[in-house]
C-alpha positions in Angstrom: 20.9 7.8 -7.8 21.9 11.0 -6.2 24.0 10.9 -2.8 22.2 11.2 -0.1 24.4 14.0 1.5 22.7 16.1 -1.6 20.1 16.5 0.9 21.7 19.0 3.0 23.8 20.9 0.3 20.1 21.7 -1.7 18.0 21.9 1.3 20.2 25.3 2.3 19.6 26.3 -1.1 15.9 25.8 -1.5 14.7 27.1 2.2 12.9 30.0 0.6 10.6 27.2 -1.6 8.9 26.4 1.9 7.0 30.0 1.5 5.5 27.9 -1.2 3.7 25.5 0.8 0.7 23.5 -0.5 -3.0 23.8 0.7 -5.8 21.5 0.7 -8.5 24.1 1.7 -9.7 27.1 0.5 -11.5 30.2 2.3 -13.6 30.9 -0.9 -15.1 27.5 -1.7 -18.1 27.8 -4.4 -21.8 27.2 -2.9 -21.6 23.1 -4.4 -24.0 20.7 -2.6 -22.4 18.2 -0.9 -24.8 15.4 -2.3 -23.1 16.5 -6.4 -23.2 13.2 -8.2 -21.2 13.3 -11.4 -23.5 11.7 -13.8 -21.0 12.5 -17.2 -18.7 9.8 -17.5 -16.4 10.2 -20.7 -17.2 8.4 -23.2 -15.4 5.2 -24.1 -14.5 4.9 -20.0 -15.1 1.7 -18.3 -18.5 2.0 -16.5 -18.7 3.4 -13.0 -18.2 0.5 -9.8 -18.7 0.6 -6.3 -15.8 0.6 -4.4 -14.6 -1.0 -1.8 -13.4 0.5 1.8 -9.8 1.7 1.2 -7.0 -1.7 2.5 -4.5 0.4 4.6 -1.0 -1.4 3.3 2.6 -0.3 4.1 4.9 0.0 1.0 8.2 1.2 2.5 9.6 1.3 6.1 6.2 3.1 8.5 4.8 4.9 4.8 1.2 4.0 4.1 -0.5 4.0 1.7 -4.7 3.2 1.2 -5.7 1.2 -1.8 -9.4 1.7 -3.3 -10.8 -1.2 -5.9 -14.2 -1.9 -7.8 -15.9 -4.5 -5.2 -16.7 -6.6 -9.1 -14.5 -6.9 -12.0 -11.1 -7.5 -12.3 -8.1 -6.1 -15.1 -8.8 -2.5 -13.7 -6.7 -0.2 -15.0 -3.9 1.2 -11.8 -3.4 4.6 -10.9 -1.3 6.1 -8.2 -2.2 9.3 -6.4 1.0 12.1 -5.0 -0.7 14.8 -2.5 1.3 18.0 -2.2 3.6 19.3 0.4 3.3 19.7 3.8 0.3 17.5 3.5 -0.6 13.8 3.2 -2.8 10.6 2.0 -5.9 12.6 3.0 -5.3 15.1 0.6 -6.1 13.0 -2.2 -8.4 10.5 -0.4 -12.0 11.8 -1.5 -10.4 12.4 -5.7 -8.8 8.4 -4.9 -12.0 7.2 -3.6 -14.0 9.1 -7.2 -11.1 7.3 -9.9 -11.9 4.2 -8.2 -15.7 4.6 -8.6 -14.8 5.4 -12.5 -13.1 1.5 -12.8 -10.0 1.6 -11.4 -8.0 0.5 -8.6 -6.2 3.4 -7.2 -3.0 3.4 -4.5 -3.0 6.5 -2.5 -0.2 7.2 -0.8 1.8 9.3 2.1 4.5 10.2 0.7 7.9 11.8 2.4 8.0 15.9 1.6 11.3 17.9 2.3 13.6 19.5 0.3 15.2 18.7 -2.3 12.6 16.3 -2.5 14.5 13.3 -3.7 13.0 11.3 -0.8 9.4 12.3 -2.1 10.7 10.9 -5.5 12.0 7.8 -4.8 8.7 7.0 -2.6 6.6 7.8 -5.4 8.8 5.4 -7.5 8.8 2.8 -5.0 4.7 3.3 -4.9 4.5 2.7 -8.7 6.6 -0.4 -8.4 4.5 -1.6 -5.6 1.0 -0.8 -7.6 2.5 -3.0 -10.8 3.3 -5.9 -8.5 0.3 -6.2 -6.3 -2.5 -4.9 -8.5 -3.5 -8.2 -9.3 -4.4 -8.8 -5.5 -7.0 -6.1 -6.0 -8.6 -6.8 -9.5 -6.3 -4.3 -11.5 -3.8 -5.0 -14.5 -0.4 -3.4 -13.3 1.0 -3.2 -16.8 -0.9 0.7 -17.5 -0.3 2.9 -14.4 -1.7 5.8 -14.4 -0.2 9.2 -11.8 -1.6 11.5 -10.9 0.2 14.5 -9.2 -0.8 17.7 -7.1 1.4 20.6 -6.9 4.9 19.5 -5.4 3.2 15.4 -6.1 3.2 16.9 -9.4 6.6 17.7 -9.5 7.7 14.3 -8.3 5.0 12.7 -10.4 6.8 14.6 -13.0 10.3 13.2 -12.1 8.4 9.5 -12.0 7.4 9.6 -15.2 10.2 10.4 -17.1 12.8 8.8 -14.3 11.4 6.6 -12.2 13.5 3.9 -13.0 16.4 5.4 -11.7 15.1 6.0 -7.8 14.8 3.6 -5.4 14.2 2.7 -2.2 16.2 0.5 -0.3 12.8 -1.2 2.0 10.6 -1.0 -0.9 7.8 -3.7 -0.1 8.7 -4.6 -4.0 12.0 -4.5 -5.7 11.0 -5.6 -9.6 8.2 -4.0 -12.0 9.5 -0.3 -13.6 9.2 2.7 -11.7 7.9 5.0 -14.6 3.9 4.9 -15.9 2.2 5.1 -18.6 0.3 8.2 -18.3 0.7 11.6 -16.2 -2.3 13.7 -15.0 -0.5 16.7 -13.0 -2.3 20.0 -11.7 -0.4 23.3 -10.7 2.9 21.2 -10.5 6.3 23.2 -9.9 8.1 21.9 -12.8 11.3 24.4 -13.1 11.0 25.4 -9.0 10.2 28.8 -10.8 6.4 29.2 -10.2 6.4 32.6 -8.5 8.5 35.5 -8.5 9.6 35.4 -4.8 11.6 32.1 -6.2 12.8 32.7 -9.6 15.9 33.9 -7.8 16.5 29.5 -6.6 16.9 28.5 -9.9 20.3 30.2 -11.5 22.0 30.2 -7.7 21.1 26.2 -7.7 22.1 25.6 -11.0 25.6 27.6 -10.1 26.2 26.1 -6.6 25.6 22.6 -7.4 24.7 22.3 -11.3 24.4 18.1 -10.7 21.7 18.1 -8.0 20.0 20.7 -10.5 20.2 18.3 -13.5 19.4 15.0 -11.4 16.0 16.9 -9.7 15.3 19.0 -12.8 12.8 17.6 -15.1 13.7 19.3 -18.1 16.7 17.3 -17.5 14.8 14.1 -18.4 12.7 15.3 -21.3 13.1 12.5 -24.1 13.1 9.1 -21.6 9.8 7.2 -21.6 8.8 8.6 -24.9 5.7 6.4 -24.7 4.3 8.5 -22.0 1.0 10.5 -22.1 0.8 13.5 -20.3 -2.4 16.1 -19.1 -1.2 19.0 -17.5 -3.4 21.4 -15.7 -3.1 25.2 -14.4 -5.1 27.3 -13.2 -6.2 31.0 -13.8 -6.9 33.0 -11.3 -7.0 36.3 -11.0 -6.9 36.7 -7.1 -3.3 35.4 -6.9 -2.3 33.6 -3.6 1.1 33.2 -3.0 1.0 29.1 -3.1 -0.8 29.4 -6.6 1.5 28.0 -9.7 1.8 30.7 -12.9 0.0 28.9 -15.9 3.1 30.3 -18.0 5.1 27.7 -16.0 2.6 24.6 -17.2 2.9 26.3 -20.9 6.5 25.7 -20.9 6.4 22.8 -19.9 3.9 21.8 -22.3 6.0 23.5 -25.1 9.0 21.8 -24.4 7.4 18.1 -23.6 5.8 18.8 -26.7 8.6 19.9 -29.2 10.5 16.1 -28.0 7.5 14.4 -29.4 5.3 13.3 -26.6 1.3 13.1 -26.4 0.8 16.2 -24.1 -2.2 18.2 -24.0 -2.7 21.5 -21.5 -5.7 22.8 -20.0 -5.9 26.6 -18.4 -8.8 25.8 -15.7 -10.2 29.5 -15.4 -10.6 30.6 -11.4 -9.0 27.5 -10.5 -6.9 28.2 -7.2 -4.3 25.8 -5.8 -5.9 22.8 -4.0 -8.0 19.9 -5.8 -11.5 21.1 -4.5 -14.1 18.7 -4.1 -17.7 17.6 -6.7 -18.5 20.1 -8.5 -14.9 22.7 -8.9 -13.5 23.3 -12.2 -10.5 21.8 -11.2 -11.7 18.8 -9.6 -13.9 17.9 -12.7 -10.9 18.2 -14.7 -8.6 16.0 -13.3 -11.5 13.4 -12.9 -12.1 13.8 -16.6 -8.0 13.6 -17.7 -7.7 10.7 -15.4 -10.3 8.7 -16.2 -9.7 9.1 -20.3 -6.0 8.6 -19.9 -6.3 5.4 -17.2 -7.7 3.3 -20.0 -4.9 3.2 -22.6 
């Protein structure tokens, strides 16, 4: 694990990145009633449940995190929700509460955010860990986790993946189980901290002033661990840039490179897709519902 005083060295470094901050509204939502019911579940899902009022559950130290599950069933499949930056559970609450409806019982977390983000990491780890061990409590099968990530959750849910086994937390509310899933949904996630041009100048000065902290928090770094893993990246195109929004050309490197080491990756360009999650009814939102839900069961 990386040493904690890493912290302070990298968060000097990476001051600029908070510029980059992550939003959860938009000023130019689409006209979508607010009564849209999806009625196009993939096919070959598990059928569509009502779920239960999220259980409010603390999984390390004062970090919540709200668990939605099928009120029927059990041997749901688990997946683990990472909100962005500068935000929290509430983020992802209404896109948790949807995935559960779909058959699954879904942890959604707060997670810490600062930079370098190792904390944010080795939460999200801790989370996983805790979803494997307790989904049984709630009617899910903790041995196929599903993550999925939002811009800097996408970045540690990245990290998770590929690495998770390697972060912990020392108050984790469970200490056994793996750290790393089995599938990855990310959307607009940072991946080489070089997602905009105000920032591409971070990158060589981190890898010169402290080239470990760059190789421990880089995910490129841990391309070819948990070659088992499938992963749905999405990005998307929009022409009105905002500063916050992620280039696509960063999710096709990534894609490129995850798939040159042999991993099940697929990428999907969401036209006028800005950089928040949406609600019924975006582009974006129906993608990640749609990538979630296909990956979630095996």
């Amino acid at each position: 694990m990386l040493a904690r005083h890493l912290l302070l060295v990298t968060s000097l470094v990476l001051a600029g990145v908070s510029a980059c901050s992550d939003s959860t509204s938009s000023d130019e939502e689409p006209d979508v009633a607010e009564d849209t019911v999806r009625d196009d579940v993939s096919e070959g899902t598990v059928a569509a449940e009502p779920t239960a009022a999220a259980v409010e559950v603390v999984y390390a130290d004062d970090y919540i995190a709200d668990i939605y599950a099928p009120t029927q069933g059990d041997s749901w499949p688990v997946v683990v929700t990472a909100h962005g930056g500068w935000s929290d559970r509430t983020a992802t609450s209404e896109l948790a509460q949807a995935i559960s409806e779909h058959g699954a019982v879904v942890y959604n977390p707060n997670l810490p955010y600062g930079m370098p983000y190792l904390e944010m990491i080795e939460h999200l780890a801790c989370v996983v860990r805790f979803a494997r061990t307790t989904a049984t409590d709630h009617g899910g099968n903790g041995d196929h986790v599903t993550l999925f990530g939002f811009s800097m959750g996408a970045y540690a849910g990245t990290m998770v993946a590929l690495s998770g086994d390697d972060h912990h937390v020392p108050s984790c509310a469970a200490d056994t189980g793996s750290g790393t899933v089995d599938a990855l949904v990310a959307y607009e996630g940072p991946y080489n901290w070089a997602t905009s041009d105000e920032h591409n100048n971070l990158v060589p000065e981190l890898e010169q002033t402290n080239p470990d902290a760059w190789a421990t928090l880089n995910p490129y770094s841990h391309i070819g661990r948990n070659e088992n893993l499938r992963v749905r990246l999405l990005n998307g195109v929009d022409d009105d840039v905002r500063i916050n929004d992620i280039r696509p050309e960063a999710a096709e490197e990534f894609e490129q490179a995850l798939a040159e080491a042999g991993y099940d990756v697929e990428l999907e360009l969401i036209d006028e897709a800005s950089h928040f999650i949406g609600h019924p009814g975006f582009a974006q939102w129906e993608a990640i519902l749609d990538n979630t839900i296909d990956v979630m069961s095996g």
